[in-house]
Structure formats: C-alpha cells, structure tokens
MIDOSE-1310 file (N, C-alpha, C; in nm, 2 decimals, decimal comma, always signed):
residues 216
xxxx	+0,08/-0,12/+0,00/+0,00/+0,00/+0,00/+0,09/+0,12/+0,00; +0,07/+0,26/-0,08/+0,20/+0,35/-0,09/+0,09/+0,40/+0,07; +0,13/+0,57/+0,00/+0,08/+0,70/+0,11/-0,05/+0,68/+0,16; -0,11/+0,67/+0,28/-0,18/+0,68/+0,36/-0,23/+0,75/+0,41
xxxx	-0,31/+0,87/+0,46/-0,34/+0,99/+0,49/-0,46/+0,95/+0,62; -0,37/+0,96/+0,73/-0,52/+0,92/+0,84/-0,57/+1,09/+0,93; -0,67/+1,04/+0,98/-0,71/+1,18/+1,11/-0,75/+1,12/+1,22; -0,71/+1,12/+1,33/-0,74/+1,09/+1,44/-0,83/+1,17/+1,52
xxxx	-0,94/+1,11/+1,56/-1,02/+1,25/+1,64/-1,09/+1,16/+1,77; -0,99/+1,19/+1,88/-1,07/+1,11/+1,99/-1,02/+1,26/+2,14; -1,12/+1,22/+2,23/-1,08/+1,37/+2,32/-0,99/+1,32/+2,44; -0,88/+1,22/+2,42/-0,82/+1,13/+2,52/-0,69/+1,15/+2,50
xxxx	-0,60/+1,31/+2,50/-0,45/+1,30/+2,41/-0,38/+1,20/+2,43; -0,40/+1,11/+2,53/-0,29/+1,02/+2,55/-0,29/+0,90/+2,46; -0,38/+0,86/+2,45/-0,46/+0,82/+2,36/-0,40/+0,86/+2,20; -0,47/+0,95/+2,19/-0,41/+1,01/+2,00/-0,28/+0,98/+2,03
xxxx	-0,22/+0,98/+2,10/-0,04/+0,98/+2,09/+0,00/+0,88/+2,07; -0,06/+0,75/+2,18/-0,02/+0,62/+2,12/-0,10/+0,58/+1,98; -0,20/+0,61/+1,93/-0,25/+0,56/+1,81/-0,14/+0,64/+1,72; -0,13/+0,71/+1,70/-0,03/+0,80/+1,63/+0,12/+0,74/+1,62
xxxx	+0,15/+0,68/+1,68/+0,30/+0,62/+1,72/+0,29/+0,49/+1,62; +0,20/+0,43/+1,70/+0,17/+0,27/+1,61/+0,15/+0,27/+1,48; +0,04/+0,39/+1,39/+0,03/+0,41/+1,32/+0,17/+0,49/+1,19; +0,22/+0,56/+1,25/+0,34/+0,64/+1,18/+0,45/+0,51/+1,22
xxxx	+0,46/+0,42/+1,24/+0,51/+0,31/+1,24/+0,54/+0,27/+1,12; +0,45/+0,25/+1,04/+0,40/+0,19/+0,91/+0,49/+0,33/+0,84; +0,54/+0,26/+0,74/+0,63/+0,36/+0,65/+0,49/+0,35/+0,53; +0,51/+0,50/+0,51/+0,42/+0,60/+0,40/+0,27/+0,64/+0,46
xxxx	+0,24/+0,60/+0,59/+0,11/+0,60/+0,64/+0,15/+0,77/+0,74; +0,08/+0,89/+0,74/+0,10/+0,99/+0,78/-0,03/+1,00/+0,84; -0,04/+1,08/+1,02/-0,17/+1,11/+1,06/-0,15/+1,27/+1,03; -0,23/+1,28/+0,95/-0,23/+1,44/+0,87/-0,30/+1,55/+1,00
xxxx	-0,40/+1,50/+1,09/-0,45/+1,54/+1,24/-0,49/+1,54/+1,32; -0,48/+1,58/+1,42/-0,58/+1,50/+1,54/-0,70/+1,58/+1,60; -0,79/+1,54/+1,66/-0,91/+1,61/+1,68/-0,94/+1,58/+1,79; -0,97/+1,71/+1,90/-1,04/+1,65/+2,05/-1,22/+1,61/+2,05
xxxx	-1,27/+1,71/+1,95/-1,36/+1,68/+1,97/-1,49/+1,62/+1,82; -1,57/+1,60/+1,81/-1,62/+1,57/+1,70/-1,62/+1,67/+1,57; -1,67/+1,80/+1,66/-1,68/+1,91/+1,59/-1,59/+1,93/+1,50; -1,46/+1,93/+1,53/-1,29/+1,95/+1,48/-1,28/+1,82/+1,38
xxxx	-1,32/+1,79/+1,48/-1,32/+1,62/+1,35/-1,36/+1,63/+1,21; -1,49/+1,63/+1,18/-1,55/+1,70/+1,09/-1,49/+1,77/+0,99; -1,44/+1,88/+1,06/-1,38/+2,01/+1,01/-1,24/+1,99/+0,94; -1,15/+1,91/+1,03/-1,01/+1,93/+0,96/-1,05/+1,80/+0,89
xxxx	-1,11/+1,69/+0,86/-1,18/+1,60/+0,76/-1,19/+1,65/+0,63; -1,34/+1,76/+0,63/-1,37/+1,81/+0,55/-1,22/+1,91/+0,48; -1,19/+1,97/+0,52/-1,02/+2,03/+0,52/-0,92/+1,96/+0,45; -0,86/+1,87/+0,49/-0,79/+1,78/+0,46/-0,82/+1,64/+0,35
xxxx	-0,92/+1,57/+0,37/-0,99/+1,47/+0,27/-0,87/+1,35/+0,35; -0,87/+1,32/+0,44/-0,79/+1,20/+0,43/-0,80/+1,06/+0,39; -0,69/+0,98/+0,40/-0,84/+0,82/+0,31/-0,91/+0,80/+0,42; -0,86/+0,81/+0,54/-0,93/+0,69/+0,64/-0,95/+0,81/+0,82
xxxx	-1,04/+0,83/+0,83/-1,07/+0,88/+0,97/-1,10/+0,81/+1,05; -1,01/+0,79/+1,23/-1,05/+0,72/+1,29/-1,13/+0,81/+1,46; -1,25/+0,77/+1,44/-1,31/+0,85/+1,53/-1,35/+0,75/+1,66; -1,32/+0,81/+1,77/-1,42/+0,80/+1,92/-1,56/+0,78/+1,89
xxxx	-1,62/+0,73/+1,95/-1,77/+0,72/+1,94/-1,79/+0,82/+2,05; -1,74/+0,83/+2,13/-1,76/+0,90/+2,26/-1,70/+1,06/+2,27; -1,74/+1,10/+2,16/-1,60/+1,25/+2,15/-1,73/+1,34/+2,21; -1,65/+1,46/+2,25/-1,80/+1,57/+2,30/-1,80/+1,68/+2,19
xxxx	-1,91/+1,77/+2,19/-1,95/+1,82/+2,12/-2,02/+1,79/+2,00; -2,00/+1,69/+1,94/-2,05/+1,64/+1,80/-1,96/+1,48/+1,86; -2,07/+1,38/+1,90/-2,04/+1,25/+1,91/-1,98/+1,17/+1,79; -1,89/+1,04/+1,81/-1,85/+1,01/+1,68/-1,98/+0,94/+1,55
xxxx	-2,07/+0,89/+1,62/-2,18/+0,87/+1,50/-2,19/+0,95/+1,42; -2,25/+1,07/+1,49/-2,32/+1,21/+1,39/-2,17/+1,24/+1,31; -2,08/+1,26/+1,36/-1,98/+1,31/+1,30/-1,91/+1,21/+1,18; -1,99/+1,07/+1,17/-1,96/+1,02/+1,05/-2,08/+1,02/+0,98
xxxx	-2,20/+1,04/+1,02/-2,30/+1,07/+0,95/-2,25/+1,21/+0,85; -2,22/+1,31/+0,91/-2,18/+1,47/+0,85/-2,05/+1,41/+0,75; -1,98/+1,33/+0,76/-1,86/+1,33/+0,68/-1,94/+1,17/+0,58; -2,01/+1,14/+0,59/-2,09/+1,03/+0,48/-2,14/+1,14/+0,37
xxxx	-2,20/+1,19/+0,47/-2,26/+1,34/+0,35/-2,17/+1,42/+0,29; -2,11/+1,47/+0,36/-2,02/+1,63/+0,29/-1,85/+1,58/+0,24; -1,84/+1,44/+0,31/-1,70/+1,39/+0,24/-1,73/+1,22/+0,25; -1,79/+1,18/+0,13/-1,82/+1,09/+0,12/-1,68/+0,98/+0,08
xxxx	-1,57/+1,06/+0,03/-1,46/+0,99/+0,04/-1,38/+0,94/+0,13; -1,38/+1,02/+0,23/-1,33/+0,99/+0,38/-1,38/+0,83/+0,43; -1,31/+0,73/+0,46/-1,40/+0,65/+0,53/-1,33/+0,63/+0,67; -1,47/+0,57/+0,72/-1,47/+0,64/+0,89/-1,40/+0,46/+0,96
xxxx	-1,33/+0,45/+1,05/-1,35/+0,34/+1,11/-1,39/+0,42/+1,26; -1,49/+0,37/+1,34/-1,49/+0,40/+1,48/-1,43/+0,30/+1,57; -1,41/+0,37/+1,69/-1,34/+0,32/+1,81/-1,47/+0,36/+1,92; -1,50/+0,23/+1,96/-1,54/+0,25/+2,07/-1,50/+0,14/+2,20
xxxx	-1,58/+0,17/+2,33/-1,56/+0,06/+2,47/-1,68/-0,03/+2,41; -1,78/+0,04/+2,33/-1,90/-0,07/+2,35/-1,94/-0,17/+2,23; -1,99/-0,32/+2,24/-1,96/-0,42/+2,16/-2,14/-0,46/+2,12; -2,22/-0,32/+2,18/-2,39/-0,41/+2,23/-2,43/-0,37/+2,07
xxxx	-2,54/-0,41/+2,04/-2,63/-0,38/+1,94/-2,67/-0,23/+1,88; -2,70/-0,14/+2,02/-2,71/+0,02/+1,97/-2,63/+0,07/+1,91; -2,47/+0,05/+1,96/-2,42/+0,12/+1,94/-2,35/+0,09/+1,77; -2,34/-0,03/+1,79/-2,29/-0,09/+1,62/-2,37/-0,06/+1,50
xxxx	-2,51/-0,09/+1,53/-2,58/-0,08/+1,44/-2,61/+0,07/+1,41; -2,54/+0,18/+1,47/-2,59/+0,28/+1,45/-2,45/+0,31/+1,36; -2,38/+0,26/+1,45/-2,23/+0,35/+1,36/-2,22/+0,29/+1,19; -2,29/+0,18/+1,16/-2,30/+0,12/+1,05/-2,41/+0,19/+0,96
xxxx	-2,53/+0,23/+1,03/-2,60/+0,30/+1,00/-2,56/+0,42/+0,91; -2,52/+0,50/+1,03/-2,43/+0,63/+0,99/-2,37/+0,65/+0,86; -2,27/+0,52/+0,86/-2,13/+0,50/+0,70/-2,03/+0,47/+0,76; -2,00/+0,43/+0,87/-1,91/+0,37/+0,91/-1,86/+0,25/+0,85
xxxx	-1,73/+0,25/+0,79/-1,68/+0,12/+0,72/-1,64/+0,03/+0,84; -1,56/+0,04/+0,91/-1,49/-0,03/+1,03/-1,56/+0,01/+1,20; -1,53/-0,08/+1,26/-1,55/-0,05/+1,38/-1,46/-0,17/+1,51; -1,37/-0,05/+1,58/-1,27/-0,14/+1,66/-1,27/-0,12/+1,79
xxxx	-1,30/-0,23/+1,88/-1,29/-0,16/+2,03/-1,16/-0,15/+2,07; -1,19/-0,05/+2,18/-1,06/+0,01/+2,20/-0,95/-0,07/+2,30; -1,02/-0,19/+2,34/-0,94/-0,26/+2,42/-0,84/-0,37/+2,33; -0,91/-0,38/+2,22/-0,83/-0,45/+2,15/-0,75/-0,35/+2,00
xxxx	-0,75/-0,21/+2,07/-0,72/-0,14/+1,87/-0,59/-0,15/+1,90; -0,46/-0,15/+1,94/-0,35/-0,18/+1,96/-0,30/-0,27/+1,88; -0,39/-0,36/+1,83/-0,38/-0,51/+1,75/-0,44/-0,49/+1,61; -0,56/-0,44/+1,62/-0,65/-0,43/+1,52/-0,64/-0,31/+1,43
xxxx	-0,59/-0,18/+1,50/-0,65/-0,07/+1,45/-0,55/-0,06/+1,23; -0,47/-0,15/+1,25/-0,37/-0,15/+1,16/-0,46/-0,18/+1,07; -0,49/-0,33/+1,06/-0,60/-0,39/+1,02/-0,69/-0,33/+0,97; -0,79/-0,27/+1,03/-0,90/-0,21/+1,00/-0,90/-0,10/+0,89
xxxx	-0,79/+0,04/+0,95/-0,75/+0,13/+0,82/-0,70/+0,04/+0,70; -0,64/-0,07/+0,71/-0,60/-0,10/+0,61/-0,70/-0,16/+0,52; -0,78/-0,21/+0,57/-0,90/-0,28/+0,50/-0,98/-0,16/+0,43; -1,06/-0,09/+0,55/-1,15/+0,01/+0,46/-1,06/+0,08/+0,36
xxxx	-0,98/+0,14/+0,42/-0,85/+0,24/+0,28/-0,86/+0,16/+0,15; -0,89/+0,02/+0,15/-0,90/-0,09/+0,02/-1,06/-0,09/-0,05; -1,14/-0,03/+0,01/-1,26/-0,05/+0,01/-1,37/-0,13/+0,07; -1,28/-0,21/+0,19/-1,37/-0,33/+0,22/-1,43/-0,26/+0,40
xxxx	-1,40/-0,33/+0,45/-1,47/-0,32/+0,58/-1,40/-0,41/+0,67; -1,38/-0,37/+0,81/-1,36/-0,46/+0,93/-1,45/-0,43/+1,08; -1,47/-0,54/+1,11/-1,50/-0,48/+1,26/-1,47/-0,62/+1,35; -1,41/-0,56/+1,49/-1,34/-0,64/+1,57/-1,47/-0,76/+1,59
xxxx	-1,39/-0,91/+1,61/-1,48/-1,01/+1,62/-1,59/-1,00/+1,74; -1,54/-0,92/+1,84/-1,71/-0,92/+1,91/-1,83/-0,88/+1,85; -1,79/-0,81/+1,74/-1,92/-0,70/+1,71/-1,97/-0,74/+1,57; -1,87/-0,84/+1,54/-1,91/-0,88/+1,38/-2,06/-0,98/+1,33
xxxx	-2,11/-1,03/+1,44/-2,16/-1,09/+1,45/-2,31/-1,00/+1,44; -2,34/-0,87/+1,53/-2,39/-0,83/+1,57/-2,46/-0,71/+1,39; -2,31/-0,70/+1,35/-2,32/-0,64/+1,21/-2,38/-0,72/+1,08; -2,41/-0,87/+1,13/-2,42/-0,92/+0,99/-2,53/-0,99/+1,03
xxxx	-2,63/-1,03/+1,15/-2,72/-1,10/+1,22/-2,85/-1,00/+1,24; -2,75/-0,86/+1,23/-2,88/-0,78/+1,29/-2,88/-0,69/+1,15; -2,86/-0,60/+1,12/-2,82/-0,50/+1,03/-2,84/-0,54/+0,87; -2,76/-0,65/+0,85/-2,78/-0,68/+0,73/-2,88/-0,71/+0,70
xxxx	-2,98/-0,85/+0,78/-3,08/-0,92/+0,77/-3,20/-0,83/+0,80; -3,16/-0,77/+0,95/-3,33/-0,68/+0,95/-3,34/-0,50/+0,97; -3,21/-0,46/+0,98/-3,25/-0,31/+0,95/-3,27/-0,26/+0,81; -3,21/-0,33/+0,70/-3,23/-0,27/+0,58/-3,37/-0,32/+0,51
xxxx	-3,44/-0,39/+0,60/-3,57/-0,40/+0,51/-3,66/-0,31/+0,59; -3,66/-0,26/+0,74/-3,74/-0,16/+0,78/-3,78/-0,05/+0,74; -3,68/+0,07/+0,67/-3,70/+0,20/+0,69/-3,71/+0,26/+0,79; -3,78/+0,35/+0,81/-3,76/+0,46/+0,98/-3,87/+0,40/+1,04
xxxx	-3,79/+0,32/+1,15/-3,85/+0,29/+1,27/-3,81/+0,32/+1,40; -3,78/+0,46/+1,37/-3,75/+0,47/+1,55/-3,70/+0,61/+1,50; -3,82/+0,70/+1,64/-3,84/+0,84/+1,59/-3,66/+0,91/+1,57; -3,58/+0,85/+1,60/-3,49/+0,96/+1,63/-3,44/+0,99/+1,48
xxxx	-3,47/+0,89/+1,39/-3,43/+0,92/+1,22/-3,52/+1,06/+1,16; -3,61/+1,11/+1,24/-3,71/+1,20/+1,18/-3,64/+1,31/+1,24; -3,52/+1,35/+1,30/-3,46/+1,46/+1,37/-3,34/+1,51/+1,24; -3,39/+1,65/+1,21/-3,29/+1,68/+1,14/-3,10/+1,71/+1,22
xxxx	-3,03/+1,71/+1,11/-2,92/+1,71/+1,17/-2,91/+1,81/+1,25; -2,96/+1,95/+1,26/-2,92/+2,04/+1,37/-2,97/+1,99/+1,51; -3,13/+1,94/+1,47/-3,18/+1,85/+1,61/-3,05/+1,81/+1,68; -3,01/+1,68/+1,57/-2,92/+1,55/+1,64/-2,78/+1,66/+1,74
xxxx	-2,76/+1,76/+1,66/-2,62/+1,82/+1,72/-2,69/+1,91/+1,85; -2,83/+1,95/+1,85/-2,88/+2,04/+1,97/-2,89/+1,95/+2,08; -2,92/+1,83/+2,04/-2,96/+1,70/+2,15/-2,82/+1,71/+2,23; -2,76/+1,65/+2,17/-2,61/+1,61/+2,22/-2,62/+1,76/+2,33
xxxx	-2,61/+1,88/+2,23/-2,54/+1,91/+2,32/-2,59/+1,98/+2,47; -2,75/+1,94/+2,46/-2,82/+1,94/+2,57/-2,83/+1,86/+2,65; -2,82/+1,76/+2,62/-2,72/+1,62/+2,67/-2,61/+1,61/+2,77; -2,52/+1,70/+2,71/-2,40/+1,75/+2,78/-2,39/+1,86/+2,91
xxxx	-2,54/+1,88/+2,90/-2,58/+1,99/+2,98/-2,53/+2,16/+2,97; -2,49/+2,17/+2,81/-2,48/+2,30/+2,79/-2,62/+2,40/+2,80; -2,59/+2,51/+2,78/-2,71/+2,62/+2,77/-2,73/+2,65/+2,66; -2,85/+2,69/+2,65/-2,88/+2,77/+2,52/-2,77/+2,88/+2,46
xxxx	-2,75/+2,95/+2,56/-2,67/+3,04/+2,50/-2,52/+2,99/+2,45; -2,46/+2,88/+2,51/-2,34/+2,78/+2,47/-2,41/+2,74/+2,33; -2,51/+2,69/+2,37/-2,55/+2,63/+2,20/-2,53/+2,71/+2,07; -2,58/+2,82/+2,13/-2,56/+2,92/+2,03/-2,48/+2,95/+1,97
xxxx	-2,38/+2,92/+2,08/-2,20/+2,97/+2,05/-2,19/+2,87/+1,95; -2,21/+2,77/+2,00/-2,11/+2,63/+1,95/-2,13/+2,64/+1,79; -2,29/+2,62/+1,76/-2,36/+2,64/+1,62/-2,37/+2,77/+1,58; -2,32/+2,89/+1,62/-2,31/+3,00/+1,52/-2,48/+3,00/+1,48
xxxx	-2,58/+3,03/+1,62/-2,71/+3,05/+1,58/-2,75/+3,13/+1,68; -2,86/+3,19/+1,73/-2,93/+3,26/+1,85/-2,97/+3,15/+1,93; -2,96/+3,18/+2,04/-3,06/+3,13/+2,13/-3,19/+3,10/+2,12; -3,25/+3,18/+2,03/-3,38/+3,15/+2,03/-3,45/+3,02/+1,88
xxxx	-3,32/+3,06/+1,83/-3,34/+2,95/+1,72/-3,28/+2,77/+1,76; -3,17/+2,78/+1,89/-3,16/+2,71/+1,99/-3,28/+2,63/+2,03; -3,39/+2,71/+2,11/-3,52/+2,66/+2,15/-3,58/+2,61/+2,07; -3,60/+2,70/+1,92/-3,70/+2,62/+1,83/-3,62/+2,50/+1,85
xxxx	-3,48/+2,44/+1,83/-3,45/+2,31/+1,77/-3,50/+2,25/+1,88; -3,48/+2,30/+1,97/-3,51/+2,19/+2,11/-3,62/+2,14/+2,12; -3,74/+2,30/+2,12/-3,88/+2,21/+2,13/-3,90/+2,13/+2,03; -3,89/+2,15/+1,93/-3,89/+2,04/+1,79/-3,83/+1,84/+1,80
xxxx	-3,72/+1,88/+1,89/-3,69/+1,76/+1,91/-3,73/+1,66/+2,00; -3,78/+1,74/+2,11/-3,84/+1,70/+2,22/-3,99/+1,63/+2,20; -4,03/+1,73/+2,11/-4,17/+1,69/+2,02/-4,16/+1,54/+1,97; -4,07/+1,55/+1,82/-4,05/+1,44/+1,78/-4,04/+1,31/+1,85
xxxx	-3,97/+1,33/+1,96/-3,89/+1,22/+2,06/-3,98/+1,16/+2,17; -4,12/+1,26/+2,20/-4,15/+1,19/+2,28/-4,14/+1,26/+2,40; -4,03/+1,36/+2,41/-3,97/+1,38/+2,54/-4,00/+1,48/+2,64; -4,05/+1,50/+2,76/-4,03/+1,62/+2,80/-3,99/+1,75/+2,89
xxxx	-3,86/+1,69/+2,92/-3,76/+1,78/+2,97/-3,62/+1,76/+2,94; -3,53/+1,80/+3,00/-3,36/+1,83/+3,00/-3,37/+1,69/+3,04; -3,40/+1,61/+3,19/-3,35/+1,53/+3,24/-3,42/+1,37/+3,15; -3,47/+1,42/+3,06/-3,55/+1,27/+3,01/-3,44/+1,23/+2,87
xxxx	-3,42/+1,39/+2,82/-3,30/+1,39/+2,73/-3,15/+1,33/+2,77; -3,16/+1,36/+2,90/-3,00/+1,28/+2,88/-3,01/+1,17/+2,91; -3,15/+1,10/+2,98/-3,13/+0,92/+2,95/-3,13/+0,89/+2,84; -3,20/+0,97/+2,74/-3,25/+0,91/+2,61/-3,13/+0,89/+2,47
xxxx	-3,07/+1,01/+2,52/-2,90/+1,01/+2,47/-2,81/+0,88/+2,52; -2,83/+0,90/+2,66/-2,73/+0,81/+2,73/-2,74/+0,67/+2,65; -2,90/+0,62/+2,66/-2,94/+0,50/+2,63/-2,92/+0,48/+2,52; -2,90/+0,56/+2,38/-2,87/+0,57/+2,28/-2,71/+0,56/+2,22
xxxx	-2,65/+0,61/+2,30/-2,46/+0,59/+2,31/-2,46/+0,73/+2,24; -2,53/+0,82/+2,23/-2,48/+0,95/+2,20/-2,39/+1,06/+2,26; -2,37/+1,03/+2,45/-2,31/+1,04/+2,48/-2,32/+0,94/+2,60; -2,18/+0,94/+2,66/-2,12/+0,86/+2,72/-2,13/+0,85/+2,89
C-alpha cells in the first residue's frame, strides 16, 4: 500500500499519541491530524480529505456517529473506522447505520487498528470479532428492510447536534456559541426535538442520549 493519509479525532490526548506512534510506524502511512472533539473532526476532515478517519464514538461536542453521519454526506470519500468501549447492538448498528466502514474496540485497537485502516483504505470493511456478529445478524438481515422505525431518524441534523449538546448539559446560549445560531433558534431546535422524541424535559433527554450511546 504507498501514502496513507489518516485523522485521528478522539478527546483522550494520550490516547491520540499512542494511536499516532503505532500508526506512523507503518512507513508511507501519515496522521495528517488530530481532533479533541467531533466538531474539529468534521472540520479538519472536510479540510484535509484523508483516506481513512479514525473517530471515538464518545467525542464531546459532536459525538462520533453524527460526525460520520456529516462526513458520509459532505466527504463521502473519507472512510470512517470507529473506536469505541462498547460491543452491544445500539451502538454498532448505529455507527453502521451512519457509514461507518470499520469498527474497533478500543481494548483491542493496539492489534486491530492497523488492520481495520487497512482494509477500509481498500474498500472493504472490518469490525473487531465481538461486534461482527452483531453487524451481519442484525443489520444486514433486519434493518435494511425496515425504513424509519424509530423516531430519532425524523430529527434533522441540527436536532441531532442540539440533542447532544443538551445532553452534555450546555445552555442555550453555549448552543448558540457552539452552532453559530441565537438562542432562540436554539429553542425552536429543542422544542422540535423534544416533540419528535417523545420527550419532556432536560432530564429525560440525557437518559435518552445516554441510552442511545450518544453520549457517554
């Protein structure tokens, strides 16, 4: 395989450092950047175009799902492998969902993570053997013949990023900041999502996140 172009975006520097080591191991493979949070992820992605992004599922600001959902859309070249702790059904079938080509838990990416870029960078796909089972039993066989069955697909993307970050327990007026919107355009997303979802308060939203792996 020649040049390799990766981005690293997880909010754990010690973490990016050793992935970064292992990886620039490999002669012609370069981590072009690293990212604390999803947001940045995204960004120096869209920026950069690398072959292979490796994201946290657990990043703040813009979680790693949505953040390969936004780079499925706006850098459909980029392919995403996620890192996550978790091996259950939600969380896989979502990151697959999303466009996630790979997915590697983090207790085993020391071993794997080589593997995985290397495969999607080829076009194919990996995901560590706990989870492979879960991608090809559940996902293949029965999400792709449903369509939207489960309200949270009817949330537009600002929803998905106002959730989180209400989730996180920011304010409206942080929201604001973060998305380059008013506060009051803040609220509209919120009541809207809340609507959709079922939900109705702050504290029902961060089970409903939690329970979802949107945040951690």
């Amino acid at each position: 395989m020649g040049e390799l172009r990766v981005l690293l975006g997880d909010d754990h520097t010690v973490l990016r450092q050793g992935l970064r080591k292992i990886l620039e191991d490999r002669r012609d493979w370069h981590v072009v950047a690293e990212a604390a949070n999803g947001r940045d992820a995204v960004r120096e992605a869209m920026a950069l175009n690398p072959d292979v992004a490796v994201l946290d599922i657990g990043m703040p600001l813009l979680n790693g799902i949505e953040a390969t959902r936004q780079l499925a859309r706006r850098a459909p070249s980029v392919r995403v492998v996620i890192l996550s702790m978790h091996s259950d059904q939600a969380y896989v079938t979502q990151a697959v969902q999303a466009g996630a080509r790979g997915y590697v838990l983090k207790e085993s990416a020391a071993s794997e993570l080589i593997e995985a870029i290397g495969a999607v960078a080829a076009g194919k796909t990996f995901f560590s053997p706990p989870v492979a089972e879960v991608v090809f039993d559940d996902y293949v066989r029965g999400l792709t013949d449903r369509g939207i069955t489960d309200r949270f697909d009817s949330l537009s993307e600002r929803e998905r990023e106002v959730l989180q970050l209400v989730a996180e327990g920011r304010s409206s007026k942080e929201i604001a900041e973060i998305l380059s919107i008013s506060p009051t355009t803040v609220e509209t997303h919120r009541t809207h999502l809340l609507q959709k979802l079922g939900l109705r308060n702050t504290v029902e939203v961060v089970r409903y996140a939690t329970r979802r792996g949107i945040i951690s």
